[in-house]
C-alpha positions, -999 to +999 in steps of 0.1 A: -253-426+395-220-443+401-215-447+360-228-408+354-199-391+379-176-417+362-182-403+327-187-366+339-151-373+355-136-389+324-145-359+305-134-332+326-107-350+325-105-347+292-108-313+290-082-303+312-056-330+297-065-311+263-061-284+277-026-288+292-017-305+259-025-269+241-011-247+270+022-265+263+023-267+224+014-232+225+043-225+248+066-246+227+056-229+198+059-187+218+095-199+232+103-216+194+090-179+180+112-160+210+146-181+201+145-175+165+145-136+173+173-141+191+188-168+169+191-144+140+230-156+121+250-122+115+250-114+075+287-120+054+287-107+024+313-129+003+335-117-020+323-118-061+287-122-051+254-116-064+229-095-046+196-117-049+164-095-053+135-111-046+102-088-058+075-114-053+079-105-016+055-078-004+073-044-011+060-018+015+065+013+031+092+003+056+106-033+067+088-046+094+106-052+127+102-089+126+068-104+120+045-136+143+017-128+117+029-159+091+021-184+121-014-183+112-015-171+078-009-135+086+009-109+064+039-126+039+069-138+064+090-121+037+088-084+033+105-054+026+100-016+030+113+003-008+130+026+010+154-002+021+154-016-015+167+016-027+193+019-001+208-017-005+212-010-041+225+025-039+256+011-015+258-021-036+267+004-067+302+006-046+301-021-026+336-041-040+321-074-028+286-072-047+295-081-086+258-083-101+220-081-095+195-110-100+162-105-101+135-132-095+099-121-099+067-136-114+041-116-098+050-087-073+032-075-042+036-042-045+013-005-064+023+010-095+044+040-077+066+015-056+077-002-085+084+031-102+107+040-071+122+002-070+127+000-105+144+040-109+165+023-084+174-011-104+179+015-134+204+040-109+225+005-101+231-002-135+252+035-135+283+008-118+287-010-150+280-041-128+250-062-148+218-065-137+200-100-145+162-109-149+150-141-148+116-157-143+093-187-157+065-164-156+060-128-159+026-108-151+030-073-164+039-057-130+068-082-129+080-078-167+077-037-157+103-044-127+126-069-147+127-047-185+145-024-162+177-050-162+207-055-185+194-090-195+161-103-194+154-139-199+121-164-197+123-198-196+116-215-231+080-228-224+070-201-196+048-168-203+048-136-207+013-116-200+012-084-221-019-074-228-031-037-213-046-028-181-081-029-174-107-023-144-132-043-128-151-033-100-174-054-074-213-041-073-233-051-039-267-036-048-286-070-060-272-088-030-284-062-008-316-060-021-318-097-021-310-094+019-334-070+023-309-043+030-309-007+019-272+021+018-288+052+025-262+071+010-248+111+016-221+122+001-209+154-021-190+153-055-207+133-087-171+116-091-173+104-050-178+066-067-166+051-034-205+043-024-216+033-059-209-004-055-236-002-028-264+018-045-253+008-086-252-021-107-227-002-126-205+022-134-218+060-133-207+084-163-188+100-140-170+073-124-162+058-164-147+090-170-125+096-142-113+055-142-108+054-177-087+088-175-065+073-146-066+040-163-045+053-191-025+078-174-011+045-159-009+027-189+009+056-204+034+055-175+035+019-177+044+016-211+074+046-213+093+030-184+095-007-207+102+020-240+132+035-227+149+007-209+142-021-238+147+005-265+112-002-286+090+021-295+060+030-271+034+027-302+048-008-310+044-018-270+010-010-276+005-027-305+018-056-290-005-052-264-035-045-280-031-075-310-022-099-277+010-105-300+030-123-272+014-159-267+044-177-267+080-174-253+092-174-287+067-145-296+086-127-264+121-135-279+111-121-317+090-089-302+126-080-283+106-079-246+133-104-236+170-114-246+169-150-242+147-180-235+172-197-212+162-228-184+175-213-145+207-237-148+218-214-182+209-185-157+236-194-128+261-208-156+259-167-173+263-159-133+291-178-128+309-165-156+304-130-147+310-138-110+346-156-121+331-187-099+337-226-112+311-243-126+312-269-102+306-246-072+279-230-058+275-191-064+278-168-036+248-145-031+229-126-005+196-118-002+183-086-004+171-086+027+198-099+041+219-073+025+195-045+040+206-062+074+239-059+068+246-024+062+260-001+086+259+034+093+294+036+080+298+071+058+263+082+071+265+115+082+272+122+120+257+158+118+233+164+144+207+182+121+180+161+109+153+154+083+124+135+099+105+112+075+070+103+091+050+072+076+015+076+072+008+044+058-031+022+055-064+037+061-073+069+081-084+058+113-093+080+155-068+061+180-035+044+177-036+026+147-009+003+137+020-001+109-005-009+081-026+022+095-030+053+102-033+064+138-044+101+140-032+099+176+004+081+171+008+100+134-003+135+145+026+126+179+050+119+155+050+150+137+046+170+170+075+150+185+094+168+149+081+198+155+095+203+189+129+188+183+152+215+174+175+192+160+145+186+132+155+207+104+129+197+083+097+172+079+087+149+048+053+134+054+049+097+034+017+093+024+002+062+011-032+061+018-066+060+002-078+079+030-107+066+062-121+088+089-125+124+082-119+136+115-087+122+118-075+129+088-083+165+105-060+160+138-034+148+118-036+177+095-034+202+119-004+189+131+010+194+097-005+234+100+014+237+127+047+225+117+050+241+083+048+272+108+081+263+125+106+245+097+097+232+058+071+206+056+074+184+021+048+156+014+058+127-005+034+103-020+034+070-029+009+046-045-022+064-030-029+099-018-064+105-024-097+114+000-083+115+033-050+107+019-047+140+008-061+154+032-029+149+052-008+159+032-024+190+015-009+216+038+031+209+031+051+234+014+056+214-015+042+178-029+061+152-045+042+127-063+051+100-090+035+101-123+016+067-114+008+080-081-032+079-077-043+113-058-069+140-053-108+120-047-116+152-028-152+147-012-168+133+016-196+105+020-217+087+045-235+055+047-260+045+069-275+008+067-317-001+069-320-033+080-356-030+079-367-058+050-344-078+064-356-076+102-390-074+096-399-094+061-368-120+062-363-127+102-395-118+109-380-092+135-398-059+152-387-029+169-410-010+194-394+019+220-398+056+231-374+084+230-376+116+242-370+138+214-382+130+179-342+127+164-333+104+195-329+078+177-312+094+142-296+068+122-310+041+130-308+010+116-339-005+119-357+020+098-355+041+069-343+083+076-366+106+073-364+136+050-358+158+079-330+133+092-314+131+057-311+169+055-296+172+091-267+142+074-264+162+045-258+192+063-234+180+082-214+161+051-214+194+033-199+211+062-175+186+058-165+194+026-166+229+026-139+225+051-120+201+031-119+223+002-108+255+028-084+239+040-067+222+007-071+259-013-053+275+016-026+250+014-022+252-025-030+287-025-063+288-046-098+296-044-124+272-031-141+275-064-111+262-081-103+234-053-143+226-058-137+222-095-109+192-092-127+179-062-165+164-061-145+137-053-125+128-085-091+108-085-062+119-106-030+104-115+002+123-106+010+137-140-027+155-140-020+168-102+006+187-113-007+201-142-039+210-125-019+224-089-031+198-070+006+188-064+043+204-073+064+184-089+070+148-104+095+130-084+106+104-062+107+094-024+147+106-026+137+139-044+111+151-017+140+141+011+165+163-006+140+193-015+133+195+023+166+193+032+178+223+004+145+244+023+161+237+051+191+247+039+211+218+053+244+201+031+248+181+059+223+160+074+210+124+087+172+113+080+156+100+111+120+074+107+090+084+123+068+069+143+085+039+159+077+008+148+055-014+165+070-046+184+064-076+167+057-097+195+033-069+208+013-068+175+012-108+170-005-107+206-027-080+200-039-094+165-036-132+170-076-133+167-071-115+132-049-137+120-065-164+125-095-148+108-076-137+081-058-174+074-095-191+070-112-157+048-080-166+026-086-203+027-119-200+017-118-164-009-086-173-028-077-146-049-113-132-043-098-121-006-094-085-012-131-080-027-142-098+005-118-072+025-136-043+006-171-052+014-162-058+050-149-024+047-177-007+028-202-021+056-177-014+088-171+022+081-185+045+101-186+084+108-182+107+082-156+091+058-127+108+031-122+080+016-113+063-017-131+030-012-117+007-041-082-006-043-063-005-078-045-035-090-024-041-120-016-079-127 
């Protein structure tokens, strides 16, 4: 008995000592995480430097606070919001102290209409005469889109250069879920509503082909102009070189004209020395972009107390709070009342970049919207993504700005509702048995199949859905539902279509819609205010610790294969009536 309390002892013991041991690396690590906040150095900007832009970093909607998430694998330590891209670049256009651009980038984090925006910016800069320098050992062709937008673009002599066209590949679940013994009972409206197809399909419908191949090559299209103009060679020979896979070797880059030199990076800093004035022998002086961001001031801002409020609706759709990287109908549809009521507000420019989520938020937020295009001029920007839900949002503003890369419309609504039946009964050998008191108590349940009378009451309720989506977006673009019906069913459309077809106003960027609200306004003289505030760092690495841990081992495990995991977490976590463009678009 003695020898049994001993060990029991020895290893509560041990317990607690491991415990202590973790309370206090934990602590050492919070307090490590707390000092560096405070610990950040002040940014100098010497003089004859070179303003370092990094685009491998993840380029998003607006530069995060500060960020815990990279402790355990969380979202890239390094990130920055476009909007401050363009800014540091617009004020180092005059900035006496700034005397070129390099940019590093090999494979950027960032969609198709962000890059547009960042590179229009990198193209603006070069308006200063000051040169703007690419170099990388390997470009994917969303990096050699940013870099053809500078002076000088060079490759190291045995990198790589991927030019080769665009293409789409989408993920079908049907044959595992059969294989599970799992069934998507699917309700939706609109033949082109492909979101639920990797579910119920082993491939792509007719109607989904058609609508991805027609965005596919409105991208490519876009794609291929913005390298034409900046590196002077005709679009048809891009797409020959493209097509024939013509550049296999740096040397092919060099003879092709996609790049000026095949230079190693100590040939790089020697051409930045030169035009920087600085000896060989010493080191260049440069400054991060996002240390540059850091380091501007509010000097020759305007002081004028009217205002354009810029609110970010960035992520998926979701009822509640939400976060940075979603969208809260609760804290959005706040933040544009909080506009609404402040007289100060001249105008409001909703971001949107979103492939849309829960269909009832997306209908508090848009009310909101209703509500303040009744009291001052309401102008939508959006980004990457607009679509389902998305657009949704946004559909009510006086006017909408999209790029022609911008991916929008996907007007329709769907449902899903899992039967788990096969897999309870034949696989885990799993029965159900209950009473209820009416014979739809139990509706939607996953333990059996619907019913026809159940389906109908789903589908009744999805087209209700949808006939109010389509109400409400012909009453904001002025049209018939018969007309909003024909571009919806659920299809997607790239900006340059959306205009054409009315679904949006005009082809511009972030900056234009900014300026059109303020001209509605009528204002010469205004500052742009950021809405909603952003969430505290600390406060969001507490709150999502769990996740992030989650996340780091998913990642560890999926690779590159990460984000198809994240989609089928998605596609089978969803629920309530969804407006929702399901699959992400990536261009490598």
């Amino acid at each position: 008995m003695k020898e049994f309390f001993k060990y029991v002892f020895a290893t509560v013991t041990g317990i607690v000592i491991s415990a202590i041991i973790l309370g206090i690396l934990f602590f050492i690590v919070f307090v490590g995480m707390i000092s560096s906040i405070g610990s950040e150095k002040e940014t100098v900007v010497k003089k004859n430097s070179v303003l370092y832009l990094n685009l491998d970093q993840a380029i998003i909607e607006r530069t995060p606070e500060g960020s815990f998430g990279s402790l355990f694998g969380g979202s890239n330590d390094k990130s920055i919001g476009f909007n401050d891209v363009i800014r540091a670049l617009k004020r180092a256009q005059s900035d006496e102290k700034i005397q070129a651009v390099y940019i590093n980038v090999s494979a950027p984090n960032a969609g198709m209409a962000t890059m547009l925006e960042v590179r229009d910016a990198i193209i603006d800069f070069k308006k200063s005469k000051k040169p703007v320098i690419a170099y990388s050992e390997v470009y994917s062709q969303g990096a050699y889109y940013l870099a053809s937008a500078a002076n000088k673009v060079y490759l190291n002599p045995e990198g790589e250069l991927e030019f080769k066209g665009f293409s789409s590949n989408l993920m079908f679940f049907k044959g595992a879920l059969e294989k599970l013994g799992i069934e998507a009972q699917i309700i939706r409206v609109g033949n082109y509503k492909s979101a639920v197809e990797p579910l119920i399909n082993t491939k792509m419908s007719d109607y989904n082909r058609q609508q991805v191949t027609a965005y596919v090559n409105g991208l490519y299209d876009t794609f291929l102009t913005g390298i034409s103009q900046t590196r002077n060679i005709d679009k048809d020979s891009l797409f020959q070189i493209a097509d024939q896979y013509k550049i296999q070797l740096p040397k092919d880059a060099l003879a092709y004209k996609m790049v000026d030199g095949l230079k190693y990076k100590d040939e790089i800093l020697d051409e930045l020395r030169n035009i920087t004035g600085i000896d060989k022998k010493k080191d260049i002086n440069s400054v991060s972009i996002n240390d540059y961001v850091k380091s501007l001031t509010t000097e020759g801002e305007s002081s004028s107390k009217n205002k354009v409020a810029v609110i970010y609706a960035n992520g998926d759709i979701v009822g509640g709070e939400g976060s940075d990287e979603q969208i809260g109908s609760e804290r959005i549809s706040r933040a544009i009342r909080k506009a609404r009521l402040d007289d100060d507000v001249k105008a409001i420019v909703l971001r949107v970049n979103s492939g849309g989520g829960s269909a009832l938020a997306s209908d508090v937020i848009w009310r909101e919207m209703v509500l303040s295009k009744k009291a001052k001029p309401v102008i939508a920007s959006f980004g990457d993504v607009a679509a389902s839900g998305g657009y949704y949002i946004g559909c009510a503003a006086d006017s909408i700005f999209v790029q022609p890369n911008t991916i929008t419309g996907s007007i329709g609504v769907f449902g899903v509702i899992f039967n788990f039946q096969e897999l309870f009964n034949n696989k885990l050998g799993l029965t159900f048995d209950g009473v209820k008191t009416g014979q739809y108590a139990d509706i939607m349940s996953s333990n059996r199949p619907l019913t026809p009378a159940e389906r109908a009451i789903i589908q009744k309720g999805v087209n209700n859905i949808y006939d109010t989506f389509i109400t409400k977006v012909a009453d904001g673009r002025k049209k018939t539902k018969t007309q909003i019906d024909s571009l919806g069913g659920g299809r997607v459309w790239i900006g340059t279509d959306a205009v054409k077809n009315g679904l949006a106003d005009k082809l511009g960027s972030f900056k234009d819609a900014i300026t059109s609200a303020a001209k509605k306004a009528k204002l010469k003289d205004y500052k742009v205010i950021e809405y909603p505030e952003k969430i505290d760092p600390l406060k969001e690495f507490l709150g999502s610790a769990k996740d992030n841990v989650s996340a780091y081992y998913a990642k560890k495990e999926f690779g590159e294969n990460y984000v198809l995991y994240k989609q089928m977490q998605k596609a089978i976590s969803n629920t309530g009536m969804q407006a929702r463009m399901e699959y992400e678009i990536r261009i490598k």
